[in-house]
C-alpha positions as CSV (number, residue, x, y, z in Angstrom):
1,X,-41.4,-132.8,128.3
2,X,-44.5,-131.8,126.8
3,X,-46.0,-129.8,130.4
4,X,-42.4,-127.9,130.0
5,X,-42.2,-127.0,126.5
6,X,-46.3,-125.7,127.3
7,X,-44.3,-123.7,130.1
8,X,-41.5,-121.8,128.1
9,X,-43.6,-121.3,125.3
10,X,-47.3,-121.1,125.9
11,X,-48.6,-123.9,123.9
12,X,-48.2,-127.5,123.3
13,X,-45.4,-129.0,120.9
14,X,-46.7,-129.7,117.1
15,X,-47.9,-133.1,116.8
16,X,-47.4,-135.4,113.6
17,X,-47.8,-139.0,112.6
18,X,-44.8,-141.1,113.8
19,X,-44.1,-144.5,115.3
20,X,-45.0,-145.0,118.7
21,X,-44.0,-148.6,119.5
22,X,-45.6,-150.6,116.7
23,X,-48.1,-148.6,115.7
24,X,-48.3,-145.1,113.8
25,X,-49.8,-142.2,116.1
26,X,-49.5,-138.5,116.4
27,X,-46.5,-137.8,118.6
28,X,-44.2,-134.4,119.4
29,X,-42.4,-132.6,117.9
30,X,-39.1,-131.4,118.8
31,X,-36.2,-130.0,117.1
32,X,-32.5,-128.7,118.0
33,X,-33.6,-125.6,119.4
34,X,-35.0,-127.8,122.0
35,X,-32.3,-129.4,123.0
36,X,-31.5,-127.6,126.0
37,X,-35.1,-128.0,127.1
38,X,-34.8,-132.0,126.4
39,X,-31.6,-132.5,128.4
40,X,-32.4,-130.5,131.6
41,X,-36.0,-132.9,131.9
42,X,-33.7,-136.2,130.7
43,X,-31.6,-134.7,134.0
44,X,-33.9,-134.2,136.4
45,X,-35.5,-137.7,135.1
46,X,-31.6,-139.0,135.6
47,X,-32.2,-137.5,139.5
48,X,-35.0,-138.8,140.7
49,X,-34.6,-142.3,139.0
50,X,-31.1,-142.4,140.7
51,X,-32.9,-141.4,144.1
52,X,-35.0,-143.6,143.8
53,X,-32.5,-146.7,143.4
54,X,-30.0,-145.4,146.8
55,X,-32.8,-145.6,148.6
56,X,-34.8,-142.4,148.3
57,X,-38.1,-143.8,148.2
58,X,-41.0,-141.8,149.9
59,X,-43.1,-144.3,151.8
60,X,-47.0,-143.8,151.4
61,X,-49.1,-144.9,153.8
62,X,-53.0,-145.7,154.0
């Protein structure tokens, strides 16, 4: 989400303390304006992770 907001808008999402898992560290900031932003990555996330389970695996080879 981060590399995408950087994308539309030049710069990096404001960090602030918050929880992250049990401890307190600086995380992003987003607000309702991003919304749109949020739910086309948590989409394309939805995509591959759904590829991935019918079978859509890339093999990788040595």
């Amino acid at each position: 989400m981060s590399n995408r907001y950087f994308k539309v808008h030049g710069r990096r999402p404001e960090k602030i303390p918050g929880p992250a898992g049990s401890r307190i560290d600086k995380v992003a900031v987003y607000t309702e304006d991003d919304r749109p932003l949020l739910e086309q990555v948590y989409a394309e996330l939805v995509d591959v992770i759904s590829s991935f389970e019918d079978g859509g695996q890339t093999a990788i080879s040595a």
